[in-house]
C-alpha positions in Angstrom: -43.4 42.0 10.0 -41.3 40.8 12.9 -41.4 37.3 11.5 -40.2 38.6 8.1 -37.5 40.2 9.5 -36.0 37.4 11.7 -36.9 35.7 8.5 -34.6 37.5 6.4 -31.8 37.7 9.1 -31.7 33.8 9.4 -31.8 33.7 5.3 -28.8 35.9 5.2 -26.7 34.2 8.3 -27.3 31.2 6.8 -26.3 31.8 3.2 -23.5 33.8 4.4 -21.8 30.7 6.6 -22.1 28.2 3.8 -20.4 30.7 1.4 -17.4 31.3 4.3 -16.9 27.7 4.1 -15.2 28.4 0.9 -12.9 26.4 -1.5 -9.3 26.4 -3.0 -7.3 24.5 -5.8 -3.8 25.1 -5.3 -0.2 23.1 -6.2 2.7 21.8 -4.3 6.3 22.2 -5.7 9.2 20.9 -3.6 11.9 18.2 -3.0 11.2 14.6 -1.4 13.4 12.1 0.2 13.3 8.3 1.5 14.1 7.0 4.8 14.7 3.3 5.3 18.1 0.5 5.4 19.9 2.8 2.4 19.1 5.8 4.4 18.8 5.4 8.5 18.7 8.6 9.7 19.5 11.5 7.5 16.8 14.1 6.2 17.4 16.3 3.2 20.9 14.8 2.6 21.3 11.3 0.9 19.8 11.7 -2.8 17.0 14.5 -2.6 14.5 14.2 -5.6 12.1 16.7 -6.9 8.0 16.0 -6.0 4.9 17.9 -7.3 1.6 18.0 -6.6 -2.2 19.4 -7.3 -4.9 19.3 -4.7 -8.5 20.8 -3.7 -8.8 22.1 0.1 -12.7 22.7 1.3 -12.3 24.9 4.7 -15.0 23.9 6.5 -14.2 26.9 9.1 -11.1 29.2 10.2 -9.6 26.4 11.8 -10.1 23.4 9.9 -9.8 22.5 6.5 -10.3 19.0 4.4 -7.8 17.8 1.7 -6.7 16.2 -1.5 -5.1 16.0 -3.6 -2.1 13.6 -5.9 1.5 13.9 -6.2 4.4 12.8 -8.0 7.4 11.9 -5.7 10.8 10.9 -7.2 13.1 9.0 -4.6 16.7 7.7 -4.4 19.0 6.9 -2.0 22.9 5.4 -1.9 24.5 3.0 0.5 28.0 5.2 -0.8 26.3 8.0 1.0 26.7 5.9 4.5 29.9 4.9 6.3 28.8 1.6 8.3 30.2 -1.5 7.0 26.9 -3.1 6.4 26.4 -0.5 3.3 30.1 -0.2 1.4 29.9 -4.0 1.2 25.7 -4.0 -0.1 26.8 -0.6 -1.9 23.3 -0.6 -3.2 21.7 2.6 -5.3 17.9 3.2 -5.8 15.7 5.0 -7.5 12.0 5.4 -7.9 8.7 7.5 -9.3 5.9 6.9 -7.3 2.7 8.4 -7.4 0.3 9.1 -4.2 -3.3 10.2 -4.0 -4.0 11.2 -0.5 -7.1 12.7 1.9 -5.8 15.0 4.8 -7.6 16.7 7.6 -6.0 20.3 8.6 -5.7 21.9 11.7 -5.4 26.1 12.2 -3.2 26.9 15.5 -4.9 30.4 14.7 -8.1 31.5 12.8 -7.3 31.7 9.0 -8.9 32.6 5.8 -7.5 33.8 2.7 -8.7 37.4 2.2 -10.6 37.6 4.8 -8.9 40.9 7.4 -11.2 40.0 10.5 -8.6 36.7 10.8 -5.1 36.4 10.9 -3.2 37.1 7.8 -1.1 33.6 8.2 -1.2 30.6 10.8 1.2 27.7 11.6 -1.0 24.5 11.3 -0.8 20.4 11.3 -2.2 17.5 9.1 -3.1 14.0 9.1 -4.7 11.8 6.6 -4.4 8.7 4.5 -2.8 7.6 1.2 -2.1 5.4 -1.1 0.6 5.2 -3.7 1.9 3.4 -6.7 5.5 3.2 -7.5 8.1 1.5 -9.7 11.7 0.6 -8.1 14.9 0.7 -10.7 17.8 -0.6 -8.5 21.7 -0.7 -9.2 23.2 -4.0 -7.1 26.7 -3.9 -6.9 26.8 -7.1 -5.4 24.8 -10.4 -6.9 22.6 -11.5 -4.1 21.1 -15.0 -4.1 18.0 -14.3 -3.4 15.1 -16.6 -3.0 12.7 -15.1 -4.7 12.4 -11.8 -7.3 12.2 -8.3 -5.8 8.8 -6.7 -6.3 9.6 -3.3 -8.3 6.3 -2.1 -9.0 3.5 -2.0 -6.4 0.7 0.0 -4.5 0.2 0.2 -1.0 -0.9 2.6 1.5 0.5 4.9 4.2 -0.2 7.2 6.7 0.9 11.4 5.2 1.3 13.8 8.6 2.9 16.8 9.2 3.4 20.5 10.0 3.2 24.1 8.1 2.6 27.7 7.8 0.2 29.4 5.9 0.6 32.8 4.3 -2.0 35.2 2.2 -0.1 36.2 -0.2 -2.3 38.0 -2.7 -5.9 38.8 -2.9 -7.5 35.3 -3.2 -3.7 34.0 -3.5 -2.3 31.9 -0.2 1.0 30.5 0.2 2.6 27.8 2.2 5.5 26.4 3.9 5.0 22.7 4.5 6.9 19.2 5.5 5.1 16.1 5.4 6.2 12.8 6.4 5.1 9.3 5.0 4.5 6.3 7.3 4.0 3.0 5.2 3.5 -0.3 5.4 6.0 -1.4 3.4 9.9 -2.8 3.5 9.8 -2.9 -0.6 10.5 0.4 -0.7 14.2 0.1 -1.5 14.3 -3.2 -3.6 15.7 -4.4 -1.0 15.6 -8.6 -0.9 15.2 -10.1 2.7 17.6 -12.5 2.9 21.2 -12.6 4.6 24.6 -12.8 2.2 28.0 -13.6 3.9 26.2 -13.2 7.8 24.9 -10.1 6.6 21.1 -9.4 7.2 20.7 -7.2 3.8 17.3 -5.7 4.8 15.2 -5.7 8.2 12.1 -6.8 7.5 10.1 -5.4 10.4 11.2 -1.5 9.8 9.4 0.0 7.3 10.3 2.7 4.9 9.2 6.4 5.0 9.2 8.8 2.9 8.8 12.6 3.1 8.0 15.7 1.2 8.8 19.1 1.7 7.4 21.6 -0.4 5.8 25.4 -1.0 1.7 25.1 -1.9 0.6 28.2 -3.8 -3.5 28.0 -4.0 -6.5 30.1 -5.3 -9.7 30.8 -3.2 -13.1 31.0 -4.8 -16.3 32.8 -3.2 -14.0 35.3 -1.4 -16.5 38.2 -1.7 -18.9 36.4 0.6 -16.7 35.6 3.6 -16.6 38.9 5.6 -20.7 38.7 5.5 -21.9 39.7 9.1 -22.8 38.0 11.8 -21.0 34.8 10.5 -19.6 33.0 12.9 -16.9 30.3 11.8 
């Protein structure tokens, strides 16, 4: 009879733990912006695009969380948006649509669960992952370079997505979320910028590559809520 019973509780912990480790769908909305020669230094000023986004997050426990999920990032920057002499004479403009599909790891600061009222009802958290992305460069040259070779306008590579947020419930199995995440790549293309000098003028610096970042609100939908508040879970 004992046995049955110790039985029954280890049944019911168990079942209960795998069903807290529950799973969401959400989707990003938000603006996005590139950092590279056309624009050194300056967030959210020089030519911010729209990005969007869909993803699946699998919270493995109250504090950390696995996800992925694709966007679409538009980008564009202007030299005319810089006062250096280097960029009024390149007085180069870009723009691009790239695509990413990334795999992120999250971190809780505090323990977190959508509906669940034993944890706190938002937490400030950070991510890091991989990516990769596909894009397609349109640029507007103001000045004929003599270059040595064609610019490469449509490519994939990957890059490193990181960054820092807040999570919110916001309704029943609804959460909501604050969130700005950079892009480290591997790239110098991202510009269409050509590597070669014009007049004693370097036009692009082939050993800093380009970022880009998005900054965004995620709005997402837990399943298996009714499950997570089971007792004696432990996540």
């Amino acid at each position: 009879m004992r046995f049955k019973k110790l039985f029954f509780f280890v049944f019911v912990l168990t079942n209960c733990s795998v069903f807290a480790q529950h799973s969401e769908v959400g989707i990003l909305l938000g603006t996005s912006y590139y950092l590279g020669e056309v624009n050194p230094a300056i967030h959210l000023v020089n030519e911010v695009k729209p990005s969007a986004g869909v993803f699946y997050r699998k919270n493995m426990n109250k504090r950390y969380s696995l996800r992925g999920g694709v966007n679409y990032v538009r980008l564009s920057a202007s030299d005319q948006m810089s006062g250096s002499e280097l960029s009024r004479y390149r007085d180069l403009t870009f723009s691009a649509n790239l695509f990413e599909g990334y795999g992120i790891l999250e971190f809780n600061f505090i323990p977190y669960q959508i509906n669940n009222y034993s944890t706190s009802p938002f937490s400030p958290y950070v991510f890091i992952g991989v990516s990769v992305f596909y894009t397609s460069i349109d640029v507007d040259e103001k000045v004929e370079y003599k270059r040595e070779e064609d610019i490469v306008d449509i490519f994939a590579a990957p890059a490193i997505p990181f960054g820092f947020g807040v999570k919110f419930n916001f309704a029943e199995n609804l959460g909501l979320g604050i969130e700005w995440g950079m892009r480290k790549t591997f790239t110098d293309k991202l510009d269409g910028l050509p590597t070669t000098y014009e007049n004693n003028y370097q036009l692009s610096n082939s050993q800093n590559n380009d970022w880009y970042s998005i900054v965004g609100i995620t709005l997402n939908y837990k399943f298996l809520t009714k499950r997570d508040n089971c007792p004696g879970v432990i996540n």
